[in-house]
C-alpha positions as semicolon CSV with decimal commas, in nm:
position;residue;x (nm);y (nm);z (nm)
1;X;0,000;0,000;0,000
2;X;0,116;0,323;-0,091
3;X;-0,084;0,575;0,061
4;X;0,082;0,923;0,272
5;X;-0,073;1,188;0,457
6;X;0,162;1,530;0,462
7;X;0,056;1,833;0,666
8;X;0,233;2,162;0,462
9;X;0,274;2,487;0,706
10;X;0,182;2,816;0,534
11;X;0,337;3,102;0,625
12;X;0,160;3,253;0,941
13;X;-0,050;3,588;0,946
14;X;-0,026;3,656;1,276
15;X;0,180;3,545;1,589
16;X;-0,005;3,235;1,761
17;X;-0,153;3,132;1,385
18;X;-0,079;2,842;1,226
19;X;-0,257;2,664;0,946
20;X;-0,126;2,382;0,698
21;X;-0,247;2,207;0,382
22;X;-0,309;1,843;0,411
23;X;-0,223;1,628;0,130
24;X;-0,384;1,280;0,032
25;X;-0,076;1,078;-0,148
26;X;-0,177;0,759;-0,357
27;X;0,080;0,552;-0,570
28;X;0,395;0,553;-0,601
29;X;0,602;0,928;-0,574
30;X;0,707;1,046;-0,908
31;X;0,502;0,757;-1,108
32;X;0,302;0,848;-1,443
33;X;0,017;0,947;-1,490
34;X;0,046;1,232;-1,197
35;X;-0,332;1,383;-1,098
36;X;-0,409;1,653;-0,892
37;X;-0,725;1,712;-0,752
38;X;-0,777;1,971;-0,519
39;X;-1,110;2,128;-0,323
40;X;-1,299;2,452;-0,181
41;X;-1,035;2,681;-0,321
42;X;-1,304;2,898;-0,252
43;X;-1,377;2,784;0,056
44;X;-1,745;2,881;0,061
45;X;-1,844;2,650;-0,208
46;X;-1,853;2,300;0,025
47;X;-1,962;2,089;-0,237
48;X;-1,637;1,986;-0,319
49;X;-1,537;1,935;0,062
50;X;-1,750;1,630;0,107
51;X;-1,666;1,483;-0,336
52;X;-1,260;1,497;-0,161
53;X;-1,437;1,286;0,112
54;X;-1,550;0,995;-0,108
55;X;-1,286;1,067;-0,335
56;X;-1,003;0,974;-0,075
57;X;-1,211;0,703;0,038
58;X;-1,252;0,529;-0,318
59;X;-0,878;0,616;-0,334
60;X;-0,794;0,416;-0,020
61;X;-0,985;0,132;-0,155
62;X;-0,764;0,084;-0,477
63;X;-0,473;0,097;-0,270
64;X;-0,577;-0,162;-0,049
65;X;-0,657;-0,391;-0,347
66;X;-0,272;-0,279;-0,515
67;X;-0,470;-0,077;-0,828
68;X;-0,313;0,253;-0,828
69;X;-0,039;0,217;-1,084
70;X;0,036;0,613;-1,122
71;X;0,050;0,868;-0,863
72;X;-0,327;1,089;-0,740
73;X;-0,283;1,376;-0,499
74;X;-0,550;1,527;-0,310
75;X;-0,544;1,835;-0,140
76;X;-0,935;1,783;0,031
77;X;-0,930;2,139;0,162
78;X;-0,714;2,398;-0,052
79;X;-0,792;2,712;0,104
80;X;-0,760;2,678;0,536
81;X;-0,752;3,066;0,472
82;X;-1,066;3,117;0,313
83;X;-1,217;2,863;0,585
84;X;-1,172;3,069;0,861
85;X;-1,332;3,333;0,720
86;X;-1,682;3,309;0,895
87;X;-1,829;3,654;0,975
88;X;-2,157;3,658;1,200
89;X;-2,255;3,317;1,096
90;X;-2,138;3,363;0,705
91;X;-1,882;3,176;0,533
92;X;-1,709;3,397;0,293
93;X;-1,393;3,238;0,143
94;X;-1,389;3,367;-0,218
95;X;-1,245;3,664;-0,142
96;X;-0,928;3,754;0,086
97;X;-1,057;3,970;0,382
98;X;-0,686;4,085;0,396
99;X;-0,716;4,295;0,048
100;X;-0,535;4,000;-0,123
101;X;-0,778;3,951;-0,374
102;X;-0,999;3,623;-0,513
103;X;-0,809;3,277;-0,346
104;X;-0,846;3,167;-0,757
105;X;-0,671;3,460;-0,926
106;X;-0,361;3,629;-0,909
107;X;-0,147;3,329;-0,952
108;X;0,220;3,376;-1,164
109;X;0,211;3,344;-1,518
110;X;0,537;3,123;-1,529
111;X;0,522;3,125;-1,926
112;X;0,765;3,369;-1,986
113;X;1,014;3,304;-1,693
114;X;0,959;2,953;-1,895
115;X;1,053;3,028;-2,247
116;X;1,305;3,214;-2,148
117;X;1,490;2,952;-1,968
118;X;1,432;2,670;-2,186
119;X;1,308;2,764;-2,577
120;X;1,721;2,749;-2,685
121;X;1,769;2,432;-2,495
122;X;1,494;2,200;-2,639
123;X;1,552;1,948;-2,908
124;X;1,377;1,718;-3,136
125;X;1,300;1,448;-2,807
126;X;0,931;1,495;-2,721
127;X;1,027;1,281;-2,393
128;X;1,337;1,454;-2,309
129;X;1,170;1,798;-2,377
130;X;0,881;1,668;-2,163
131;X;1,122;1,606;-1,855
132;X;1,333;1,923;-1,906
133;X;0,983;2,147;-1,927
134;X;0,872;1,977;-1,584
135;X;1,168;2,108;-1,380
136;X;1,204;2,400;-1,506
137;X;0,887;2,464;-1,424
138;X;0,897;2,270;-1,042
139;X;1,221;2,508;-1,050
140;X;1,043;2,792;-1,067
141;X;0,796;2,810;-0,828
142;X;1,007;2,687;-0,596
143;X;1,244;3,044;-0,641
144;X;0,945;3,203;-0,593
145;X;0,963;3,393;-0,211
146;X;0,561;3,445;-0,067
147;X;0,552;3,788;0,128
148;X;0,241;3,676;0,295
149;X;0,020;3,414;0,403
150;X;-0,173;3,399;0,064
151;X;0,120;3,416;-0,121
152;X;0,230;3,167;0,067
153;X;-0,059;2,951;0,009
154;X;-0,047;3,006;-0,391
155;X;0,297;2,886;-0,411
156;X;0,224;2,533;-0,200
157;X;-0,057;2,472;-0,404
158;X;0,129;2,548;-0,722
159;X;0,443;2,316;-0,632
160;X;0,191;2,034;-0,561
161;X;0,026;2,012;-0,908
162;X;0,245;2,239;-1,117
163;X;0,436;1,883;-1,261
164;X;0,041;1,704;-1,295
165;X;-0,056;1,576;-1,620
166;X;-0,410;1,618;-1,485
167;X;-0,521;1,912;-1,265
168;X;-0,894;1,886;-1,141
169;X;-1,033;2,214;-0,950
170;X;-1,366;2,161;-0,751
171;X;-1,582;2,467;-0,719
172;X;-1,948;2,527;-0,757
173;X;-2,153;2,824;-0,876
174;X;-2,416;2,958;-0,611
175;X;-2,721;2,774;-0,732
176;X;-2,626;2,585;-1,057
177;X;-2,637;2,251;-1,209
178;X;-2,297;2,053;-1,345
179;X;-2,058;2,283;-1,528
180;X;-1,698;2,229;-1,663
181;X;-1,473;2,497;-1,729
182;X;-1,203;2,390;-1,981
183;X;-0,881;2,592;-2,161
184;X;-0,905;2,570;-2,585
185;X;-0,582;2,307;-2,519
186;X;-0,754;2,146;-2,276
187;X;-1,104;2,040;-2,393
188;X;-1,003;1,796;-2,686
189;X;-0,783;1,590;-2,452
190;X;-1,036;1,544;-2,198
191;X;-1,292;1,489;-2,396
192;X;-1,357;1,143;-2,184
193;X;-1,307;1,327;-1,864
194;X;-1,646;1,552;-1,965
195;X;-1,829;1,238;-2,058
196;X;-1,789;1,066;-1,718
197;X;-1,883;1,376;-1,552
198;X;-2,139;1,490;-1,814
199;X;-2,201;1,866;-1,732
200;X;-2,465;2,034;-1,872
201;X;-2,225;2,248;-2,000
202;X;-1,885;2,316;-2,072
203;X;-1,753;2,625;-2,087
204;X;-1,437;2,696;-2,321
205;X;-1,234;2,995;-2,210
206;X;-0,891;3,136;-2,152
207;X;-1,003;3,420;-1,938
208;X;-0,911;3,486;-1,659
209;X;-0,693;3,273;-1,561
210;X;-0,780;3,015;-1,305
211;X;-0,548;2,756;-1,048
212;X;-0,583;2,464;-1,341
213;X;-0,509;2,716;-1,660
214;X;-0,214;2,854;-1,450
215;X;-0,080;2,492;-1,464
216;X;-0,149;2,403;-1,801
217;X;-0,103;2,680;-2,037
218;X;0,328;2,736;-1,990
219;X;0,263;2,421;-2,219
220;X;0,070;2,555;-2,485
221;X;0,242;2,881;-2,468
222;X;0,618;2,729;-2,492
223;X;0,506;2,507;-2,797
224;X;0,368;2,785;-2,926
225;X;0,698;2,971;-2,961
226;X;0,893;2,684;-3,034
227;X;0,684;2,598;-3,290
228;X;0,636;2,232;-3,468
229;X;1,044;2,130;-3,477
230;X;1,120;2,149;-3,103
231;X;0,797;1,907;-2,996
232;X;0,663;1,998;-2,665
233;X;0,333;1,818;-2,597
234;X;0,027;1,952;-2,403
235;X;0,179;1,733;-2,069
236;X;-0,044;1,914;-1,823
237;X;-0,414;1,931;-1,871
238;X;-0,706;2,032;-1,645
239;X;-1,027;2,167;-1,591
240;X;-1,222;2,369;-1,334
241;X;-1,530;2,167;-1,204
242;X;-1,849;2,351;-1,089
243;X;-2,025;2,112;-0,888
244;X;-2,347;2,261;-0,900
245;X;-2,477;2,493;-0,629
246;X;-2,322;2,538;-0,269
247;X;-2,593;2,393;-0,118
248;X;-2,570;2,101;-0,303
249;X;-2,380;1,856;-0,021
250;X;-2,527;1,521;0,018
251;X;-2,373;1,191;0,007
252;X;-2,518;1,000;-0,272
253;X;-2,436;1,321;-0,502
254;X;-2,071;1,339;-0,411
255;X;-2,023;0,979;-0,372
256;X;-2,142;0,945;-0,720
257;X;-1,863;1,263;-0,820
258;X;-1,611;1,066;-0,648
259;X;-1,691;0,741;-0,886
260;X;-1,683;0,963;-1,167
261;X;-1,330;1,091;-1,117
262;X;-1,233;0,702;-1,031
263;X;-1,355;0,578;-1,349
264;X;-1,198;0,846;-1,505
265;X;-0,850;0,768;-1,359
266;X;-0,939;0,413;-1,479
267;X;-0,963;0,477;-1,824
268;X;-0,636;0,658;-1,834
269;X;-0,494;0,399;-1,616
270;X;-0,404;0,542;-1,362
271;X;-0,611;0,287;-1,161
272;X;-0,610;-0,078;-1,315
273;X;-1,010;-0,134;-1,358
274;X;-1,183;-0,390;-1,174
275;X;-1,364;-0,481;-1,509
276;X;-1,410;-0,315;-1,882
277;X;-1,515;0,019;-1,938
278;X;-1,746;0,056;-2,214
279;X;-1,671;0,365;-2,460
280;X;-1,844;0,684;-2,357
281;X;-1,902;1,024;-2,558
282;X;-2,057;1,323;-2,424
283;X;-2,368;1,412;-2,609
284;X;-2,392;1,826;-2,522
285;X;-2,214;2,099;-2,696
286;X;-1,928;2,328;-2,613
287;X;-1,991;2,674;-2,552
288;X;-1,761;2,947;-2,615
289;X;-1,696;3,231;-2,362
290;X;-1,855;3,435;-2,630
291;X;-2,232;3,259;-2,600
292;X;-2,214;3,292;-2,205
293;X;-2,452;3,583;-2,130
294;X;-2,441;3,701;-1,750
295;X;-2,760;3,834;-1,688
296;X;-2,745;4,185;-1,455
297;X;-3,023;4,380;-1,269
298;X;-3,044;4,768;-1,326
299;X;-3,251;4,823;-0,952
300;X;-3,185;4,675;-0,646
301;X;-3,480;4,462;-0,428
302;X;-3,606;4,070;-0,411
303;X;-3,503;3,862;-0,716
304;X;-3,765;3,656;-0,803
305;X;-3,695;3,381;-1,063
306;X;-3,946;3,228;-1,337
307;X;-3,730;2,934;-1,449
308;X;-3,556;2,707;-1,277
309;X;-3,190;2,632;-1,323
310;X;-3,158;2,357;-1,616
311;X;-3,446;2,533;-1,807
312;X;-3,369;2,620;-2,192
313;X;-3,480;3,013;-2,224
314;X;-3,574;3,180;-2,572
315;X;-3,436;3,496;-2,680
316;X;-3,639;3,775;-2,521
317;X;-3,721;3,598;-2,211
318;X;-3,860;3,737;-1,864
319;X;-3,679;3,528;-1,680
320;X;-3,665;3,669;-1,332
321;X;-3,808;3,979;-1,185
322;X;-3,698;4,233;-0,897
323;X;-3,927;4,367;-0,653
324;X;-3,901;4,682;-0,494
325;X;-4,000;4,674;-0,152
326;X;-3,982;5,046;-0,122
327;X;-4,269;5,099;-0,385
328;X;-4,557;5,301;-0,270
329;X;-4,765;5,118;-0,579
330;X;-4,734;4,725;-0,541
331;X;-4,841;4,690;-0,917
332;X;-4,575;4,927;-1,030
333;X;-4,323;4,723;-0,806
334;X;-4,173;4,505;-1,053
335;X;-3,857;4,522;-1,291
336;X;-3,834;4,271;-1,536
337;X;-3,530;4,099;-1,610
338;X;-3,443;3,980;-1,975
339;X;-3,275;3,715;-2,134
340;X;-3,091;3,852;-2,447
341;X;-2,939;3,567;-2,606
342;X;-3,146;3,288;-2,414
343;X;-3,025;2,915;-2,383
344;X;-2,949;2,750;-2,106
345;X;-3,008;2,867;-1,745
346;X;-2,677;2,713;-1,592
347;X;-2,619;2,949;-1,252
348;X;-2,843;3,207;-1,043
349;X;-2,768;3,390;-0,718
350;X;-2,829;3,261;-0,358
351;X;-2,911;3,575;-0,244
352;X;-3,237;3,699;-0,293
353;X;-3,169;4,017;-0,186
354;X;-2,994;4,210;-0,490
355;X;-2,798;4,549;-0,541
356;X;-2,752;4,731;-0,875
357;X;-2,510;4,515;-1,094
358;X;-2,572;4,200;-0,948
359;X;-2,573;3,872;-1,174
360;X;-2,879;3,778;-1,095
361;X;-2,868;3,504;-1,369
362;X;-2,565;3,298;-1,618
363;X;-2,703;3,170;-1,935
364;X;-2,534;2,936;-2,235
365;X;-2,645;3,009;-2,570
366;X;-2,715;2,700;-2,738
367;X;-2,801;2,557;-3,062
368;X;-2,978;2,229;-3,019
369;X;-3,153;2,226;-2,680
370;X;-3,114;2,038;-2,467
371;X;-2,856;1,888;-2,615
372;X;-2,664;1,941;-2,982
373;X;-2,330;1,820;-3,097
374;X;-2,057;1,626;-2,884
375;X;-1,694;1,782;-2,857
């Protein structure tokens, strides 16, 4: 059996503070395929808390029975900032109260550092360009010198997936159903990955950039420059997972998540399979960052929603409207709030209560609802 539990100190905020990252190792250190998987980045969305939960657990299993033939990590908590951040009985977690910013932005771009170091060095060996990429890159987040706790937090999170052929973020929206979030270079390679999970979307973007983009695209960047005679595969590839809403957190639903990932890992071989896998395709369609419409309100007041989440919208639309509390004319008390592009109704606000500006609503555009062409 081949399974390690590591507790990683972060640098501490204040004197008498002390939190660490712990981290899940399966298989053996350094074996191939390497996967990542990490959780609750933003720690209020708990969802993924409880998937890491089954997730280790199915993990543990494999080991026992000697399956695991590459190496998983998982980091079942990646944020022990965000999770302290509880104010009057609300979780917050997204953002830094510090000023730092969003736990899932900000991270180096380690593209350029990257290219510089190694574009005149590479050859016409995929494999030995492969291994000279990987610690350069392992090489340069571990220069990098945190000033402060979050800093501090980005960099061990970075040096635990930054050499991962796979990189699996699990977030969720506020209310949502199933959505991937995938890189161009990504979305082909996992195209199996998005079957076993099948979203009801998957969103295919390069902006901004997120914990699993950060880790992937110093590939797609370097072969970029290199161009086709100094080979430099895609050797890191991720996505960012929105499980659904964050009150989404039962047992059956993230057990099921879990198995998902598992079988995933299975068909990859990462885990040797218990039995065959039959072939899988997903059946939706990708939607460009360009078809995403995120649906504002003008006023401020109660949101009140007309479709569910899941529901196809046309063009044109009502699909929620605000109420104004402070109207002295109960029939003249309403704003409507329309869908412009329509399609699907993927992600609305928890919060009933809404300011001015407030995405109220997150809609796909689609072609063939409920479902059109697979990737």
């Amino acid at each position: 059996m081949a399974h390690t539990i590591e507790h990683l100190p972060l640098m501490r905020s204040s004197p008498g503070a002390a939190r660490h990252l712990k981290v899940h190792r399966f298989g053996e250190a350094g074996a191939r395929p390497k996967v990542y998987v990490q959780a609750a980045l933003h720690a209020n969305e708990t969802p993924g808390l409880l998937i890491a939960h089954h997730l280790v657990a199915q993990l543990q299993e494999a080991d026992r029975a000697g399956r695991i033939r590459g190496e998983v990590v998982v980091v079942p908590f990646a944020n022990p900032i965000g999770l302290s951040e509880n104010i009057l009985g609300t979780q917050i977690g997204r953002e830094a109260l510090d000023g730092n910013g969003n736990f899932n932005r900000g991270f180096p771009d380690l593209a350029p550092q990257l290219i510089a170091r190694v574009a005149d060095q590479l050859g016409d060996n995929t494999e030995a360009n492969t291994q000279l990429v990987r610690e350069t890159l392992v090489a340069l987040v571990d220069a990098q010198q945190p000033v402060n706790e979050f800093k501090s937090l980005q960099k061990t999170l970075m040096r635990l997936a930054i050499d991962a052929d796979y990189v699996f973020d699990l977030h969720t929206e506020l209310e949502a159903c199933v959505c991937l979030v995938v890189a161009p270079w990504t979305q082909a390679p996992l195209a199996d990955f998005i079957a076993e999970l099948d979203p009801r979307m998957v969103h295919v973007t390069d902006t901004p950039a997120l914990f699993d983009t950060v880790c992937s695209r110093p590939w797609f960047d370097l072969a970029r420059h290199v161009g086709a005679h100094k080979p430099v595969p895609q050797a890191c590839v991720g996505a960012t997972l929105e499980m659904r809403g964050v009150t989404d957190v039962d047992d059956e639903t993230a057990q099921g998540d879990a198995a998902a990932l598992v079988r995933f890992l299975q068909r990859r071989e990462i885990i040797a399979s218990t039995e065959p896998l039959a072939a899988i395709a997903w059946q939706g369609e990708l939607t460009p960052h360009e078809a995403i419409e995120f649906v504002r309100t003008p006023v401020c007041g109660v949101v009140v929603y007309r479709y569910e989440v899941g529901a196809i919208v046309e063009p044109g639309t009502v699909i929620a409207e605000i109420v104004d509390p402070d109207a002295d004319d109960p029939a003249r008390a309403r704003t409507p709030i329309v869908a412009t592009k329509g399609g699907l109704l993927y992600g609305r606000t928890l919060n009933r209560l809404v300011r001015p500006f407030d995405c109220v609503a997150k809609l796909a555009a689609v072609q063939n609802a409920p479902r059109g062409t697979q990737p």
